[in-house]
KOLSE-766125 format. One record per residue (C-alpha): residue number from 1; residue in one letter; x, y, z. Coordinates in nm, 4 decimals, padded with zeros to 6 digits. Each point is the difference from the previous one (the first is absolute). Example, Ala and Ser with C-alpha at 12.3 -4.5 7.8 and 13.67 -1.06 7.14 Angstrom:
<paro 1,A,<01.2300,-00.4500,00.7800>>,
<paro 2,S,<00.1370,00.3440,-00.0660>>,
end
This chain:
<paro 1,X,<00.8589,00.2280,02.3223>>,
<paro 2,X,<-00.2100,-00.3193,-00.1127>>,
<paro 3,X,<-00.1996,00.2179,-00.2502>>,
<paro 4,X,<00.3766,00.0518,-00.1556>>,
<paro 5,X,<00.0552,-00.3708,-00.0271>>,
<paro 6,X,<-00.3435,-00.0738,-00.1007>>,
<paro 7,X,<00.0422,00.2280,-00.2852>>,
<paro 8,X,<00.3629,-00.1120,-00.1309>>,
<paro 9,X,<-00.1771,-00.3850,00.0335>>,
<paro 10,X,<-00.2781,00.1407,-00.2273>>,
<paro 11,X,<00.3134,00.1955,-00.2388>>,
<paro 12,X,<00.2589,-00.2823,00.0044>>,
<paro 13,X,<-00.2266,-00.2889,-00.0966>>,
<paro 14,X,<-00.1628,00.1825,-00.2962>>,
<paro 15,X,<00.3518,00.0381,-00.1142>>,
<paro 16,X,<00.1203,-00.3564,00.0404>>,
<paro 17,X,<-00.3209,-00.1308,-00.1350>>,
<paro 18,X,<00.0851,00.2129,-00.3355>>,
<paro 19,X,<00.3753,-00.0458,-00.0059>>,
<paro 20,X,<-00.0743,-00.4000,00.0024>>,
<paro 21,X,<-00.2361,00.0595,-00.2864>>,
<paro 22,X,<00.2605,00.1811,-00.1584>>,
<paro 23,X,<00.2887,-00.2621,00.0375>>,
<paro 24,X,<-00.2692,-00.2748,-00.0701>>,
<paro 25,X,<-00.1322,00.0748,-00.3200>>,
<paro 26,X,<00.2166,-00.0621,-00.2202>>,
<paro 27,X,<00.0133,-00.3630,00.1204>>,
<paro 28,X,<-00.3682,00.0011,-00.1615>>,
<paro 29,X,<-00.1664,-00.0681,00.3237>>,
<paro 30,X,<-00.2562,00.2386,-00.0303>>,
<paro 31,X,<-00.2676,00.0288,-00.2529>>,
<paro 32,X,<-00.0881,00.3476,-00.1911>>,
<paro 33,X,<00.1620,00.3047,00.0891>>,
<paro 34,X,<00.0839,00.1912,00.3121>>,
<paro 35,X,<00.0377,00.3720,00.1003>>,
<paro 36,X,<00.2141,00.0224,00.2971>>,
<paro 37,X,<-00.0589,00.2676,00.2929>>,
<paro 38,X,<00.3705,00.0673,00.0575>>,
<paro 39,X,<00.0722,00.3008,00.1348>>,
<paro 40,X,<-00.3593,00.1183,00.0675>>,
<paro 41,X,<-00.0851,-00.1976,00.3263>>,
<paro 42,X,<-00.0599,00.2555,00.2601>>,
<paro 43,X,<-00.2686,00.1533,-00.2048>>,
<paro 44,X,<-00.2184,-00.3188,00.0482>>,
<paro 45,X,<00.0785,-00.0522,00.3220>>,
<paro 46,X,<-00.0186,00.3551,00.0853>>,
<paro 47,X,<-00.3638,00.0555,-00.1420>>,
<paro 48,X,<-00.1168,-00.3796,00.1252>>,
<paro 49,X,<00.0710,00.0135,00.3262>>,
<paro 50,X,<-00.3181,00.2284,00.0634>>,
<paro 51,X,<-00.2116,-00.2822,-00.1345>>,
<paro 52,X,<-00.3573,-00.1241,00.1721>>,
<paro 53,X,<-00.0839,-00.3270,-00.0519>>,
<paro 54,X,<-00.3290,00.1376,-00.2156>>,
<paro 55,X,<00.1912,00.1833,-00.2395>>,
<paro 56,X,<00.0813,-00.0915,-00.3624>>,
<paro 57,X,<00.3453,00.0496,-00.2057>>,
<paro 58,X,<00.0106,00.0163,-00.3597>>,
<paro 59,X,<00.3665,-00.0676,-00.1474>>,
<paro 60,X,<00.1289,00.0350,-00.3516>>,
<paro 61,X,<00.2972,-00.2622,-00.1817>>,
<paro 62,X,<00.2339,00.0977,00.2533>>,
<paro 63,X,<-00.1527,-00.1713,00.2735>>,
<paro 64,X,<00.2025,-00.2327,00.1814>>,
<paro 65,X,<00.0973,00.2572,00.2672>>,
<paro 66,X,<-00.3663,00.1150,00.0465>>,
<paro 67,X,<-00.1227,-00.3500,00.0664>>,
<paro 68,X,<00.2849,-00.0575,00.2548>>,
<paro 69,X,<-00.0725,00.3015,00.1579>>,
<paro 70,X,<-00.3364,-00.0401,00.0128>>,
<paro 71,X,<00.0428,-00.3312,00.1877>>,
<paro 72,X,<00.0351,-00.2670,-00.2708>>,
<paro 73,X,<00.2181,-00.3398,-00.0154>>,
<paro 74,X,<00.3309,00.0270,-00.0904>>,
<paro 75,X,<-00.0549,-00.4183,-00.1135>>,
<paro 76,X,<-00.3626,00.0474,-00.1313>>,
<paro 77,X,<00.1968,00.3139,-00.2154>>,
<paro 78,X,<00.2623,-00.2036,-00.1317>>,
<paro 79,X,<-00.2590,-00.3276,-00.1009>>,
<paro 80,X,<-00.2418,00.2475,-00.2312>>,
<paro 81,X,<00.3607,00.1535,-00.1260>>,
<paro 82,X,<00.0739,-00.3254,-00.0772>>,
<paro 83,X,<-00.3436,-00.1249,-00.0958>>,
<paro 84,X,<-00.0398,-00.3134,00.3194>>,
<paro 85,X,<-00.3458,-00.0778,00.0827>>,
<paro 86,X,<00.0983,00.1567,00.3899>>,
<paro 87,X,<00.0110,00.3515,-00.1865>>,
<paro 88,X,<-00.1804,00.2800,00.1122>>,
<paro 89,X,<-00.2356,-00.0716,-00.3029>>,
<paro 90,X,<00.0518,-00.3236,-00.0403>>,
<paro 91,X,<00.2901,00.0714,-00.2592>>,
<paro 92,X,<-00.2128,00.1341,-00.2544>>,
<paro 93,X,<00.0495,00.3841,00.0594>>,
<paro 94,X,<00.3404,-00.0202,-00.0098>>,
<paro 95,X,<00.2286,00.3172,00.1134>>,
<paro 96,X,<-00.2347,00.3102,-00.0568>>,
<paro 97,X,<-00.2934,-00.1336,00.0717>>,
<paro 98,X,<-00.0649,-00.0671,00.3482>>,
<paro 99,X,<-00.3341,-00.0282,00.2241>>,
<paro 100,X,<00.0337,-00.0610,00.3600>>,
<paro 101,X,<-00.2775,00.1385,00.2780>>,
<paro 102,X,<-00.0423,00.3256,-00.0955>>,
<paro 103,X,<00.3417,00.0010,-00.2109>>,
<paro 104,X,<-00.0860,00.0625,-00.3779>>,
<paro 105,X,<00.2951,00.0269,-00.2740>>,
<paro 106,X,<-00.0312,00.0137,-00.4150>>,
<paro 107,X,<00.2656,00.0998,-00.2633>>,
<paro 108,X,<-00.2771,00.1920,-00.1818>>,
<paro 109,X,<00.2251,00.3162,00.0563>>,
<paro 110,X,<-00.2661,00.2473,00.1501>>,
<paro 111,X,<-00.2641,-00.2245,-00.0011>>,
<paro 112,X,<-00.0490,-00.0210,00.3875>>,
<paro 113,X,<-00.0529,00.3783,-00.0075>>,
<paro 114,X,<-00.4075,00.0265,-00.0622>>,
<paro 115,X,<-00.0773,-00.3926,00.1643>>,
<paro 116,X,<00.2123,00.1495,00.3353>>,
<paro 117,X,<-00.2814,00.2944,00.0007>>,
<paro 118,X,<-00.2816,-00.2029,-00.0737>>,
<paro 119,X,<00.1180,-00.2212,00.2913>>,
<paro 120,X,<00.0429,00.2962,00.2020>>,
<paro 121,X,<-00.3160,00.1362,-00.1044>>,
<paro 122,X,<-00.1404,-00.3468,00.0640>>,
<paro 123,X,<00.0886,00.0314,00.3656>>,
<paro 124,X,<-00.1121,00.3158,00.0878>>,
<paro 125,X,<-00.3573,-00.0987,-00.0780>>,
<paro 126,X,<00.0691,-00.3173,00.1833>>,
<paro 127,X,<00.1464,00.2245,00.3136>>,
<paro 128,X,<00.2338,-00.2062,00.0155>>,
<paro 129,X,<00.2907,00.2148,00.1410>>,
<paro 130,X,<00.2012,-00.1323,-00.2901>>,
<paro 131,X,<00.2406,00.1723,-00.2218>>,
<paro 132,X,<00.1709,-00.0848,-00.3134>>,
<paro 133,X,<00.3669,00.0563,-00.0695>>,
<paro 134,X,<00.1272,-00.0218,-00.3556>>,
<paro 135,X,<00.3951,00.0157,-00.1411>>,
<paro 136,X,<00.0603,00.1293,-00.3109>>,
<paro 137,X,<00.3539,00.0377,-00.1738>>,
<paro 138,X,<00.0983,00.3408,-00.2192>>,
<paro 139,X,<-00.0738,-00.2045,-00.2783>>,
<paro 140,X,<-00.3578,-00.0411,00.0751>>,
<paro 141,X,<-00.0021,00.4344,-00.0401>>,
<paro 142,X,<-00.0420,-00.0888,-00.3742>>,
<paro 143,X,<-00.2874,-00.1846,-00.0049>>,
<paro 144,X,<-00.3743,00.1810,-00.0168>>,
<paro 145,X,<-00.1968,-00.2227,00.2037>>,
<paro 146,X,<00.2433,00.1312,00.3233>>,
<paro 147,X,<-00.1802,00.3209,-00.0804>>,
<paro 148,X,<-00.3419,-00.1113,00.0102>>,
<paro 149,X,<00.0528,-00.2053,00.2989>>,
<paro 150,X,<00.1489,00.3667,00.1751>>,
<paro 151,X,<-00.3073,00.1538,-00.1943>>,
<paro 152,X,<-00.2530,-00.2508,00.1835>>,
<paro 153,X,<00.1490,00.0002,00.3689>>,
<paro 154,X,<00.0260,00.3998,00.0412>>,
<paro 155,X,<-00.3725,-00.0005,-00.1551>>,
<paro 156,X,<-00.1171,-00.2903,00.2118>>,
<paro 157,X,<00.2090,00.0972,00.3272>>,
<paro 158,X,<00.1374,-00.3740,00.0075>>,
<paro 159,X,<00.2051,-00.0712,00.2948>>,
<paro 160,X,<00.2961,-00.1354,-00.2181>>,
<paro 161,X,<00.4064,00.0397,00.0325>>,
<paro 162,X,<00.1807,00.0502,-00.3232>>,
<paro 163,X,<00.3706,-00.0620,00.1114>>,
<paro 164,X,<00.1947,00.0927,-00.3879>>,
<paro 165,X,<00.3392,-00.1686,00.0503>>,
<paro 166,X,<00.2222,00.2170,-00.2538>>,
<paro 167,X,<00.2999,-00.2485,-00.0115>>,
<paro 168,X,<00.1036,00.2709,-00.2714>>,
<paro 169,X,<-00.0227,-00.2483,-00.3050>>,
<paro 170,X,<-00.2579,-00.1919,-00.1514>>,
<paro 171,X,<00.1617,-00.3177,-00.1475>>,
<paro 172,X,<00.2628,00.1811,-00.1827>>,
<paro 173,X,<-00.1094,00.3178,-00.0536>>,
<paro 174,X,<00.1095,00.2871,00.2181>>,
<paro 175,X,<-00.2877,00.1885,00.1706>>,
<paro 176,X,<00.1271,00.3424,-00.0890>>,
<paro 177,X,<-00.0569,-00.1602,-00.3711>>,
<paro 178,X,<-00.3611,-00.1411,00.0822>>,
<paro 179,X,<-00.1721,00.2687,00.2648>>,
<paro 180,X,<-00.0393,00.3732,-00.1226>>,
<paro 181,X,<-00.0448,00.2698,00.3397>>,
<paro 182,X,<-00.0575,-00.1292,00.3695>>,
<paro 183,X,<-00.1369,-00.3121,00.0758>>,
<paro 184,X,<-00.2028,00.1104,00.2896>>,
<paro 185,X,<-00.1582,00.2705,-00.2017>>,
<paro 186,X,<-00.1825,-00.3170,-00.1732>>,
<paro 187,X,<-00.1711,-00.1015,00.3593>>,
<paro 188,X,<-00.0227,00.3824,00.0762>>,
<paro 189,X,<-00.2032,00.0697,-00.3172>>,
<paro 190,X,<-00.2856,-00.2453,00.1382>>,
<paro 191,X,<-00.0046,00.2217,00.3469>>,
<paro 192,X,<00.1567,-00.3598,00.1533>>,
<paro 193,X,<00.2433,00.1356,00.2907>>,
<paro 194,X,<00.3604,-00.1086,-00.0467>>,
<paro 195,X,<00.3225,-00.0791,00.1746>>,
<paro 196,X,<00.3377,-00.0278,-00.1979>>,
<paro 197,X,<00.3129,-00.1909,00.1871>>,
<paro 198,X,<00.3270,-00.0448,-00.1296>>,
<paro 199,X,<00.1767,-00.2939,00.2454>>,
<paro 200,X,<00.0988,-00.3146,00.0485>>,
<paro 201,X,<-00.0767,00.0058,00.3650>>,
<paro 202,X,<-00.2570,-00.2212,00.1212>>,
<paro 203,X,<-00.0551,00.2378,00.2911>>,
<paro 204,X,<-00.0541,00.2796,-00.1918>>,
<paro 205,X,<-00.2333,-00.1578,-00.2424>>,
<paro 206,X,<-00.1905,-00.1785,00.3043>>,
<paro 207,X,<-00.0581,00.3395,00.1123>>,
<paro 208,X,<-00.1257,00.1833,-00.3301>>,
<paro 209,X,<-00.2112,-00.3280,-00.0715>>,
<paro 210,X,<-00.1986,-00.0329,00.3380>>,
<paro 211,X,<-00.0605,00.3896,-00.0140>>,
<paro 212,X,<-00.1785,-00.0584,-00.3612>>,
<paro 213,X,<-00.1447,-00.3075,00.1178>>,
<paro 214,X,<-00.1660,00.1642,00.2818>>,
<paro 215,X,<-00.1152,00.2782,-00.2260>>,
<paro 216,X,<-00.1486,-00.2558,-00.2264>>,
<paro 217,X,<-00.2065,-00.1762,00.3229>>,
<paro 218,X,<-00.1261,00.3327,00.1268>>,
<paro 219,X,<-00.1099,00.1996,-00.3034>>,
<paro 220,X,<-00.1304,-00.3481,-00.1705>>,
<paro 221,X,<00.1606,00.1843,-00.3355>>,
<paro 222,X,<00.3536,-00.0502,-00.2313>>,
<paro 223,X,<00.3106,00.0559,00.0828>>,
<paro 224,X,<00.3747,-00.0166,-00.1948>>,
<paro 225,X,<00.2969,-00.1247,00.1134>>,
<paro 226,X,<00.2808,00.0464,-00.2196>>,
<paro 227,X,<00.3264,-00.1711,00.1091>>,
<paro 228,X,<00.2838,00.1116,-00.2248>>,
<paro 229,X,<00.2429,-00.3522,00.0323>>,
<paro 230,X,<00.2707,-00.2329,-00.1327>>,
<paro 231,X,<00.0097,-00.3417,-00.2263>>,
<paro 232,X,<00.2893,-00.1581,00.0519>>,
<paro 233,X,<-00.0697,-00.2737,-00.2374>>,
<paro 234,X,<-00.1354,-00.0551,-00.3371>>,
<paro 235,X,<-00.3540,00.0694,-00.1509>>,
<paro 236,X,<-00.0347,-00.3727,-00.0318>>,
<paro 237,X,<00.2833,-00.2481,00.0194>>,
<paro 238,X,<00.2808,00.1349,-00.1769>>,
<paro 239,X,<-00.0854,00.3172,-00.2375>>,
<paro 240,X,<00.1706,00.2743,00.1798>>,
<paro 241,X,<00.1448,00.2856,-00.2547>>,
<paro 242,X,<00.1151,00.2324,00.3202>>,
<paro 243,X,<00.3754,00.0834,00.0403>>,
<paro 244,X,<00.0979,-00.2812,00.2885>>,
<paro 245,X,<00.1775,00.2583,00.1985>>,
<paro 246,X,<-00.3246,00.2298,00.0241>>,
<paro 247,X,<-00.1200,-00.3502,00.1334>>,
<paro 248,X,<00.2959,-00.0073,00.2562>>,
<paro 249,X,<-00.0806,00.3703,00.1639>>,
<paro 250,X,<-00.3748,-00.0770,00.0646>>,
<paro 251,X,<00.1069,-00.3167,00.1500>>,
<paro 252,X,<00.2490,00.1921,00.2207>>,
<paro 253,X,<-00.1861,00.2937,00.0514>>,
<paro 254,X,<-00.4109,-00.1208,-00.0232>>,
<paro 255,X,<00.0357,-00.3647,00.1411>>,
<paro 256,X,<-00.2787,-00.0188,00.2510>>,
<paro 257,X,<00.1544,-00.2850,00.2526>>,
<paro 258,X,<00.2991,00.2112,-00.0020>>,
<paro 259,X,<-00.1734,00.3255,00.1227>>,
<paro 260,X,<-00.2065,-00.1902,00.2322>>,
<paro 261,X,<00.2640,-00.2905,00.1214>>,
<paro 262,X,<00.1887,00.3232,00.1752>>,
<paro 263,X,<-00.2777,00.0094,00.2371>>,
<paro 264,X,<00.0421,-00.3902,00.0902>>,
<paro 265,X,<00.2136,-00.1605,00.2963>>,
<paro 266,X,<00.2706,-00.1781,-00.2627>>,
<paro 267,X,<-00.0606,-00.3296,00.2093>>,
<paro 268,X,<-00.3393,00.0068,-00.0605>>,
<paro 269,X,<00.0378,00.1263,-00.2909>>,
<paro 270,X,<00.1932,-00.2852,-00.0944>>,
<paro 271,X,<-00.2199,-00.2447,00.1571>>,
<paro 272,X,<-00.2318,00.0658,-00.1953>>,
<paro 273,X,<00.1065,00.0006,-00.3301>>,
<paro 274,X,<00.1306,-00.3944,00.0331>>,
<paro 275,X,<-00.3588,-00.0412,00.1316>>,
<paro 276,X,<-00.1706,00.1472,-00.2917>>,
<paro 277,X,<00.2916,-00.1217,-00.2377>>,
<paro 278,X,<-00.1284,-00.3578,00.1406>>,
<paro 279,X,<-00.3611,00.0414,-00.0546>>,
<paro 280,X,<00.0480,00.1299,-00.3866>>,
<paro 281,X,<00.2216,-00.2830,-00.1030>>,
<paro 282,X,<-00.2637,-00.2726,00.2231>>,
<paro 283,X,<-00.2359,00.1295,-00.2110>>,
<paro 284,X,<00.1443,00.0461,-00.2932>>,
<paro 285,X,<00.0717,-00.3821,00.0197>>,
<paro 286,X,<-00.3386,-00.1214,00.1327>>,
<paro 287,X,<-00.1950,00.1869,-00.2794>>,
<paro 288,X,<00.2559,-00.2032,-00.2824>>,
<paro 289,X,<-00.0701,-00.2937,00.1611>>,
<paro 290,X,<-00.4057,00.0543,00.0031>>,
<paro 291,X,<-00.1927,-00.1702,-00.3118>>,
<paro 292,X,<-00.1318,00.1686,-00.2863>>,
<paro 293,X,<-00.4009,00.0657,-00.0030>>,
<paro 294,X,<-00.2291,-00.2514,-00.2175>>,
<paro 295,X,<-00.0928,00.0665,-00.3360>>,
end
């Protein structure tokens, strides 16, 4: 099926833009810091692939795969990594902090939660049709304003998405060691209706997402997404306390090209992957070659 490949192209070049971050960095090519979406793909390109042109995503420091999904440069990406005037802010917002159409991105970690229902709320007075969709990470369960923004979209009957990407450990810490009971009984607790998925297949998530989606558009109210999921790679760039073989089994068992690739013709499958291999690297090399903004 073409919606098959067009997903995988969607999976596979979030995960070559990342792994080329990854082998890059230490060459000191990039400016900042970087949080890598390894290992999470499908749930960006599961939830963005219901996207109308009107509506707005908020994203949090872990962002890269958001903004691809969403529709975003690969080349205009790696410039503002690397801080090149062709960035997709000029160079000057560097890896977290991205704005592109109706893209939005800040390491402020839960800070997108209350402006993503004011936009929301913004829009339904406009009539608009618009919806916000915001990411969060379990780490982002620790911090209060979260709670106010739930608070303020179940009171307000914002038509917002809160898609909580439990990768299961925030920066080094365990989330059995940060999160006390159920995460959707937080969501639940504002009346916000919630779906909870634990997969790394795109399909799966495609179809959870677009029925919470569609729930958002007709009720004009919130709804919770919760997408239990896997980090392959570090928090950052290399601080990564997890036993490597614990590593090894989610990349075996939870690798989302590899439960989706089975679906794939292996010669276009193939095809494919030296096509997007191409376009990374071409990019890669035209953003290092791009000049660095004015002071």
């Amino acid at each position: 099926m073409s919606d098959h490949l067009s997903l995988y192209r969607k999976l596979y070049t979030i995960r070559r833009f990342e792994e080329t971050v990854l082998e890059n960095f230490p060459k000191g090519v990039f400016s900042g810091t970087t949080h890598t979406y390894l290992g999470q793909e499908a749930d960006a390109v599961g939830v963005l692939s219901h996207l109308k042109p009107e509506d707005v995503v908020f994203s949090n420091h872990r962002c890269h795969g958001h903004f691809l999904a969403y529709g975003g440069d690969p080349q205009a990406l790696f410039a503002e990594l690397m801080g090149r005037a062709g960035g997709v802010c000029g160079g000057r917002g560097g890896s977290q902090h991205l704005h592109w159409r109706n893209f939005y991105s800040s390491g402020v970690l839960g800070g997108v939660a209350p402006i993503a229902v004011g936009v929301a709320l913004a829009e339904k007075f406009k009539e608009s049709g618009a919806i916000t969709i915001v990411f969060a990470g379990d780490g982002t369960l620790g911090e209060g304003v979260l709670y106010e923004a739930l608070n303020m979209a179940s009171l307000w009957s914002a038509p917002v998405l809160f898609v909580l990407e439990n990768n299961r450990i925030a920066q080094t810490t365990p989330v059995n060691l940060a999160v006390a009971g159920e995460i959707a009984a937080r969501f639940e607790a504002f009346a916000i209706p919630t779906r909870e998925l634990d997969s790394s297949d795109v399909l799966e998530i495609h179809s959870v997402a677009g029925a919470a989606l569609q729930a958002v558009r007709a009720e004009g109210a919130p709804q919770a997404l919760i997408l239990h999921t896997c980090r392959f790679g570090p928090h950052s760039k290399g601080d990564d306390t997890r036993n490597p073989q614990e590593i090894d089994r989610m990349k075996q068992t939870r690798d989302p090209l590899k439960v989706h690739s089975s679906r794939l013709n292996p010669a276009e499958r193939a095809g494919l992957d030296r096509e997007i291999d191409e376009l990374i690297a071409t990019a890669f090399q035209a953003a290092l070659e791009e000049p660095f903004p004015d002071a």
